[in-house]
C-alpha positions in Angstrom: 125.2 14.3 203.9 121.8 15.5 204.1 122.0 18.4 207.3 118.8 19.5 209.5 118.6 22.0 207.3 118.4 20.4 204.1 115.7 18.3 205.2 114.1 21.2 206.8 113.7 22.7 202.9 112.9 19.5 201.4 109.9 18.9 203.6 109.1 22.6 203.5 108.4 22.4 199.3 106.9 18.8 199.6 104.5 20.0 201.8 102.9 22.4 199.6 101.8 19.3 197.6 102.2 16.0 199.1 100.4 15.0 202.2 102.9 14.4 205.5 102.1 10.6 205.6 103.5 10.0 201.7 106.5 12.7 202.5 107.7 9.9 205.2 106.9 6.8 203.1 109.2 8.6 200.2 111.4 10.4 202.6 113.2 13.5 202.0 113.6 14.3 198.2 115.6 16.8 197.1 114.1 19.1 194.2 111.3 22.0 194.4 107.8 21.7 193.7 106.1 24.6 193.1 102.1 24.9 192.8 98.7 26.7 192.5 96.9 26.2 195.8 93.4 27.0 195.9 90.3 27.8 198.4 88.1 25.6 199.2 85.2 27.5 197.7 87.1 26.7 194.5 87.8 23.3 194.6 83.5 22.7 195.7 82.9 25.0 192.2 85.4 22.9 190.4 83.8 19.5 192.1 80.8 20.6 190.9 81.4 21.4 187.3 82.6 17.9 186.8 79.7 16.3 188.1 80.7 15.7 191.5 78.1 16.5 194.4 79.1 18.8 197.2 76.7 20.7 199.5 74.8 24.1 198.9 77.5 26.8 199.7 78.3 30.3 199.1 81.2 32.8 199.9 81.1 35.8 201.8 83.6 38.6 202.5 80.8 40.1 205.4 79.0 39.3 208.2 76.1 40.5 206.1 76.8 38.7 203.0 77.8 35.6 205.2 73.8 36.4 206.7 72.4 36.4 203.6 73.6 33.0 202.0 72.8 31.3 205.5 69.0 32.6 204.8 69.2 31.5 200.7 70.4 27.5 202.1 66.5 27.2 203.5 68.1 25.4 206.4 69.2 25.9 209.8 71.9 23.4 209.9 74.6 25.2 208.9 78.5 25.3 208.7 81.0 28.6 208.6 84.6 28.1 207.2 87.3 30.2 207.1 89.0 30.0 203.7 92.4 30.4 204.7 95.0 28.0 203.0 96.1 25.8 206.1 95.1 22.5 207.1 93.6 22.1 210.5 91.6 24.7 210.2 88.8 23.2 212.6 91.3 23.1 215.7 93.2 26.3 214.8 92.7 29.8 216.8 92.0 33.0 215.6 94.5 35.6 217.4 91.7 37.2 218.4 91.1 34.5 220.9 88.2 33.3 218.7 88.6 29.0 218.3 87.8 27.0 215.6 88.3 28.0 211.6 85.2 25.5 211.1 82.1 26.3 212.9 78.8 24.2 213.6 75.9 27.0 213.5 72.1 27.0 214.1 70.8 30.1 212.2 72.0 32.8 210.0 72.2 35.4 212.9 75.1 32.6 214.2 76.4 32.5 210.5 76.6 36.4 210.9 78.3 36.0 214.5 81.0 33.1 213.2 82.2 35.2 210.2 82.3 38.5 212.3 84.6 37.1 214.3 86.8 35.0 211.7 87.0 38.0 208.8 89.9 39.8 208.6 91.6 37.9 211.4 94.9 35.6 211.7 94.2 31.8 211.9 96.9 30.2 213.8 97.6 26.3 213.1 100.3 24.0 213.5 100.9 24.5 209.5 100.9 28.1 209.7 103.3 28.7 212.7 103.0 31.3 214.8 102.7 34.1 212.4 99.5 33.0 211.6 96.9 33.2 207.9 94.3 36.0 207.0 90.9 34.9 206.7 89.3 37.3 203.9 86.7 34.9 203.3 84.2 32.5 204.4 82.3 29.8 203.2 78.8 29.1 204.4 77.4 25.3 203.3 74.4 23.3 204.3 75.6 20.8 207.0 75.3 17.2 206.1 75.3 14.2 208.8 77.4 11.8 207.7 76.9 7.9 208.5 80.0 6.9 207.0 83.5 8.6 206.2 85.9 7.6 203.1 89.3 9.2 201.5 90.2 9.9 198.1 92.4 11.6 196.1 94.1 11.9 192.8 98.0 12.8 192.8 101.0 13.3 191.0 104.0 11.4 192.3 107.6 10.3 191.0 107.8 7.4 192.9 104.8 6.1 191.1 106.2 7.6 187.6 102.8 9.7 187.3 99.5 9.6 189.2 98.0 7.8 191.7 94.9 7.4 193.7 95.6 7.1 197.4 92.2 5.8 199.2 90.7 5.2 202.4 87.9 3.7 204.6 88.7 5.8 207.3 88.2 9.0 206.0 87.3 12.6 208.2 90.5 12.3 209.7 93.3 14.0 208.9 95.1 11.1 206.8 98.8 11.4 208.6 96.5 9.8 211.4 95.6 6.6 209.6 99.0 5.9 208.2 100.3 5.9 211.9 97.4 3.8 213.4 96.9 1.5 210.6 98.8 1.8 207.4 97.3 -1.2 205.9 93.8 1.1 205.4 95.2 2.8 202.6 95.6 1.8 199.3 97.9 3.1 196.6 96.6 2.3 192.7 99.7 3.9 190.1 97.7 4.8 186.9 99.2 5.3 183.1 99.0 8.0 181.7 99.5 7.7 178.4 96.2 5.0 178.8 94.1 6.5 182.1 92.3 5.2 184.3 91.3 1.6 183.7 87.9 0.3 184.7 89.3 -2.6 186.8 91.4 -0.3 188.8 88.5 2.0 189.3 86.7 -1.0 190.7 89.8 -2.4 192.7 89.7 0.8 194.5 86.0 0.8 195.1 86.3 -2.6 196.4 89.0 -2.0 198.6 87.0 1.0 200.4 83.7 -0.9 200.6 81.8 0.7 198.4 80.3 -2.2 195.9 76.9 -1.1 196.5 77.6 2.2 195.4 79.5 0.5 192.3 77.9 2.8 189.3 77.8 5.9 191.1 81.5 5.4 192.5 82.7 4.4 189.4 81.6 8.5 187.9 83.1 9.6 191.1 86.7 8.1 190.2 86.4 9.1 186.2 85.2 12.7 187.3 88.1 12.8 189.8 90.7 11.6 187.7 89.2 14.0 184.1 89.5 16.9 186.6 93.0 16.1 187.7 94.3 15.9 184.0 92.1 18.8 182.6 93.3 21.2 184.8 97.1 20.3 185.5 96.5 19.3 188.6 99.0 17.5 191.3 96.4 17.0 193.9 93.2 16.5 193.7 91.9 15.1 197.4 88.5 15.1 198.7 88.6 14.2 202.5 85.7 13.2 203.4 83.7 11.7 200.6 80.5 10.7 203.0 77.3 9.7 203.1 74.6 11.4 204.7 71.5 10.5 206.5 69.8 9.7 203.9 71.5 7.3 201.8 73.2 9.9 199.3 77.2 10.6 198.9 78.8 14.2 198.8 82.2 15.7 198.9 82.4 17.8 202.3 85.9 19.2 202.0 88.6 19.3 199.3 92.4 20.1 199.0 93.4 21.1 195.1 96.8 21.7 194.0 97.9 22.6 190.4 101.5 22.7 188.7 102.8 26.3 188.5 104.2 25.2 184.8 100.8 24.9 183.1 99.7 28.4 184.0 99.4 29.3 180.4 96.7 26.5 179.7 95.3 27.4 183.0 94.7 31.2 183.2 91.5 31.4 184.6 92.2 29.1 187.1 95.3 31.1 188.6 93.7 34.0 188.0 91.8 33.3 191.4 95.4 32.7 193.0 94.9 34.2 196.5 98.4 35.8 196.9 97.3 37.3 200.6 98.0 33.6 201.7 101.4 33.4 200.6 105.2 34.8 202.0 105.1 38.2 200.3 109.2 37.3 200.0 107.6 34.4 197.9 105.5 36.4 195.7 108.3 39.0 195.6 110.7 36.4 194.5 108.4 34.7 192.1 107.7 38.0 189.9 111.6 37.8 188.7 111.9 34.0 187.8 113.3 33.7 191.6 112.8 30.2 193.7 112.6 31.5 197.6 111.7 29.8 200.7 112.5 31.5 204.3 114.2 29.6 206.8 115.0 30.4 210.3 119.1 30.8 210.4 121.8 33.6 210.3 123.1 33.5 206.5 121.6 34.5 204.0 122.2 32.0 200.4 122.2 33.1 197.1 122.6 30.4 194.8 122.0 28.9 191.2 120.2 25.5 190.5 119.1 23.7 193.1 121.4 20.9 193.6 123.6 23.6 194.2 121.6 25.0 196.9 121.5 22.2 198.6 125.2 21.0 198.8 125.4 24.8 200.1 123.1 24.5 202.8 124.6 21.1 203.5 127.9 22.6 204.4 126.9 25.7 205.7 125.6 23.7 208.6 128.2 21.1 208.7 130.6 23.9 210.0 127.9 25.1 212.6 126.1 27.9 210.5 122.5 28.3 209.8 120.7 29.1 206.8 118.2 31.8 206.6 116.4 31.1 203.2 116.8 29.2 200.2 117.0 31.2 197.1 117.6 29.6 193.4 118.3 32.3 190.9 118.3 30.1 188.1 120.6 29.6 185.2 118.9 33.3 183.2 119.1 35.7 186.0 119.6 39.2 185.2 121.5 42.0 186.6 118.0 43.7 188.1 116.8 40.3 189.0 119.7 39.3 191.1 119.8 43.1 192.7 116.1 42.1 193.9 117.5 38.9 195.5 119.6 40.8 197.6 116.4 43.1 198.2 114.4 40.1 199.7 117.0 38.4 201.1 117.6 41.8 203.6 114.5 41.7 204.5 115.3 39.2 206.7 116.5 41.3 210.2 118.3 37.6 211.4 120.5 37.4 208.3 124.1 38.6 209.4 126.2 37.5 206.6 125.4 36.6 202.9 127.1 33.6 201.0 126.6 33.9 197.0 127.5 30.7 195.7 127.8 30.8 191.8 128.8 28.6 189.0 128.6 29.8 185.9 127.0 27.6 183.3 124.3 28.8 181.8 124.3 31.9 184.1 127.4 33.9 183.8 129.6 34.7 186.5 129.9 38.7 185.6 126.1 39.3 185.4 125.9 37.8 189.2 128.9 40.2 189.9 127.7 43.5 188.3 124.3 42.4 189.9 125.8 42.3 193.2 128.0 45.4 193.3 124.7 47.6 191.9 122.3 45.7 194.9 125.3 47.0 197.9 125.4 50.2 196.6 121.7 50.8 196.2 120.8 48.9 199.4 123.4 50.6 201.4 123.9 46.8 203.1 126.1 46.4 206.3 126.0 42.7 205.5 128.9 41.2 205.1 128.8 39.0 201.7 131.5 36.3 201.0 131.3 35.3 197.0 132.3 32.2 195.3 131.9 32.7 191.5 133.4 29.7 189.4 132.5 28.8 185.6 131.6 30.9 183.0 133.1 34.5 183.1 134.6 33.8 186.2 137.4 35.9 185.7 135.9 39.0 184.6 133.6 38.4 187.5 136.5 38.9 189.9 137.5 41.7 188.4 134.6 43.8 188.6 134.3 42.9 192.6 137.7 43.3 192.9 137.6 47.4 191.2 134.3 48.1 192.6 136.0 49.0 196.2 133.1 47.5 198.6 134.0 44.9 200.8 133.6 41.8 199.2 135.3 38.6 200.3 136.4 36.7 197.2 136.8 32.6 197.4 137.2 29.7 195.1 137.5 27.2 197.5 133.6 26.0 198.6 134.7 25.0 202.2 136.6 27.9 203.1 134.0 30.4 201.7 131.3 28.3 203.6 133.6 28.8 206.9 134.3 32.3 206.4 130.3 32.9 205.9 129.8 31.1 209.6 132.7 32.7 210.9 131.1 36.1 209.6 128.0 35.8 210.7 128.5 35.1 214.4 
C-alpha cells in the first residue's frame, strides 16, 4: 500500500532530478535521489567550456554590477534573470509584488531597474510554494530571437538502465506541456555506457527533431552534451531551448544541470559553487551528519533507518489516520551526536506533536539510537511525546537504557500498535 504520503515523498526526491512528465511515465518510485543543483550562470559556463554556444552573459550581485555588464554586451536587447533554483521562473512573483523572474529589457538603466527590484527578494513559483526562493544573483545575457525552438537533454534513468537523451521539436515550453498535448513529440534514445553514444543514434535523434540540415553541427552538439554529462557525474544535463536565431546560427538559451551527490570527491570544484541559500536549511542541517531529511506537512515527526523502512513507516502511519511531518533516514552508521541532531531538526518543526523512532538494528545498533535519544530529551528539554520501536541488533540493551533513563518514553515492539499509539499521541 503506497499512502498519500508516500507518494508525496517519492515525487518530492524525483523532482529534484527528473522532469514531472518522466516521473508520471515511470510513476512513483520508491528510493532517494540526491543531487548537486546548479545556477544557470553555471550550467552557460559549463555549456561553454565544452564547446557549446550560449549567449554573451554575465552575473551580478548589484544593480550596478547588473549596469555594467548590460553596457559590456554592446547591445540594447537585453534579458535579466533571477538565478534562483526553481523552474518557472518567468511567471513567478517576487513578494515584493515585482512579476516575472525573467525580464525582457531595452537598456542597461532597465537592466539596473530589473535587478533592483529582483536582488535580495523571494521568488514565489508553483515549485517553490508559498515560502518562496532568494534571488542573490542575476544573470544579464544578450537576447537572441529565435525562429525555431527544440529540446534536449542528457539523463540518467533506471528504467533505461543508464542514460538517455529525451528530445523535442517543440521546445521553449516547459516539457510537462508537450507530453500532455502530444506525447508522440518526444523521443527517448537509451545509450550504453560501457560503449557511448553511437553515431547512428546521434543522427536518429537529429533526424527525429528535424535538424538534417544542421547534421555536422548537431552532431558536436550531441557528443559535447553527452562528454559533459559523463565528465562531470552528471544526472541531468537539459538545455531547453536549443534555438535558432535570426540569423541562421543555433545557441543554448537556458539550461537545467543536475549532478550526483556521490561523485563529489571527483567533482570538488564543481560543488564548491553549491548555492546552499537555495536549499531547506533542515536539509543542509541534516546533510552535514550523513542524515537523509525532507519536510513534509503532517503532525508526527519519523525517525527511521534505511529507506524502505521509512516508507512502510509512513505507509502505516497514514493508514491509521496520522500524518507525517518529515522523512528522515539515519542510515545504518549513525552516531550518538548524530541521532541527537535528528531530534534537533526534527523539533524545529512547531506542527510536530508526537515523534515515532522506528529502528531495526542491523548495521545500526539499537543502543546507540537509545543512548542517542535519552541525551537529545534531556538536552532539548522536548515536551514531545516520542513512542520507540527498537528491534534487531542490541535491542535489548536498548530497552534497558530507555527503560532506567526515567523520561517518558513509550516502548513497543509491535509496528502497528506503536504506529497507533504515535496517531493517537499526536492528536
Amino acid at each position: 500500500m503506497i499512502g498519500q504520503q508516500v507518494k508525496k515523498i517519492s515525487v518530492s526526491l524525483l523532482s529534484k532530478t527528473i522532469p514531472v512528465f518522466l516521473q508520471k511515465k515511470l510513476g512513483p518510485l520508491c528510493y532517494q535521489i540526491r543531487n548537486l543543483n546548479v545556477h544557470e550562470h553555471i550550467s552557460y559556463t559549463l555549456l561553454r567550456e565544452y564547446g557549446i554556444p550560449v549567449p554573451n552573459f554575465g552575473v551580478a550581485t548589484t544593480k550596478d554590477e547588473a549596469k555594467k555588464i548590460a553596457q559590456g554586451l554592446k547591445t540594447n536587447d537585453l534579458v535579466v534573470k533571477a538565478q534562483v533554483l526553481t523552474g518557472g521562473r518567468g511567471k513567478g512573483t517576487f513578494k515584493n509584488g515585482y512579476k516575472g523572474g525573467v525580464q525582457l529589457v531595452k537598456s542597461p538603466d532597465e537592466v539596473a531597474a530589473a535587478a533592483e527590484k529582483m536582488l535580495g527578494q523571494l521568488l514565489v513559483t508553483k515549485q517553490t510554494g508559498a515560502a518562496g526562493r532568494i534571488c542573490n544573483k542575476v544573470m544579464v545575457t544578450e537576447r537572441k530571437y529565435q525562429k525555431k525552438e527544440y529540446y534536449i537533454a542528457v539523463m540518467m534513468e533506471r528504467s533505461f538502465n543508464g542514460p538517455v537523451i529525451i528530445a523535442s521539436s517543440e521546445g521553449g515550453v516547459e516539457i510537462e506541456e508537450v507530453a500532455a498535448k502530444n506525447p508522440g513529440a518526444i523521443m527517448y534514445e537509451p545509450i550504453d555506457y560501457a560503449k557511448g553514444l553511437q553515431k547512428s543514434q546521434a543522427e536518429k535523434v537529429i533526424k527525429k527533431l528535424g535538424l538534417e540540415k544542421q547534421m555536422d553541427s548537431t552532431l558536436k552538439l550531441l557528443d559535447n552534451m553527452y562528454k559533459l554529462f559523463k565528465e562531470k557525474d552528471a544526472l541531468l544535463i537539459e538545455i531547453n531551448p536549443y534555438a535558432e536565431d535570426k540569423e541562421g546560427k543555433y545557441y543554448a538559451l537556458d539550461a537545467k544541470f543536475n549532478f550526483d551527490d556521490t561523485a563529489f570527491y571527483r567533482q570538488k570544484d564543481l560543488f564548491s559553487k553549491r548555492d546552499w541559500s537555495q536549499e531547506d536549511m533542515r536539509e543542509v542541517q541534516a546533510a552535514k551528519y550523513d542524515l537523509n531529511y525532507i519536510a513534509l506537512d503532517g503532525s508526527i515527526g519519523c525517525m527511521v533507518n534505511g529507506a524502505g523502512l521509512a516508507m512502510a513507516t509512513m505507509d502505516i502511519i497514514t493508514l491509521h489516520g496520522g500524518v507525517p511531518a518529515n522523512f528522515l533516514d539515519v542510515g545504518g552508521g549513525a552516531t550518538k551526536e548524530a541521532v541527537t541532531e535528528a531530534f534537533k531538526i526534527i523539533t524545529t518543526d512547531p506542527k510536530v506533536k508526537c515523534i515515532y523512532v522506528n529502528i531495526f538494528g542491523g548495521i545500526m545498533r539499537c543502543d546507540i539510537i537509545a543512548e542517542g535519544i535519552v541525551a537529545a530529551m534531556k538536552e532539548l528539554k522536548m515536551s514531545q511525546p516520542i513512542v520507540c520501536r527498537l528491534q534487531g541488533t542490541n535491542a535489548e540493551a536498548a530497552s534497558k537504557i530507555i527503560s532506567q533513563s526515567g523520561l517518558k518514553i513509550e516502548a513497543e515492539n509491535d509496528l502497528d500498535k506503536a504506529a497507533k499509539s504515535a496517531v493517537s499521541k499526536a492528536k
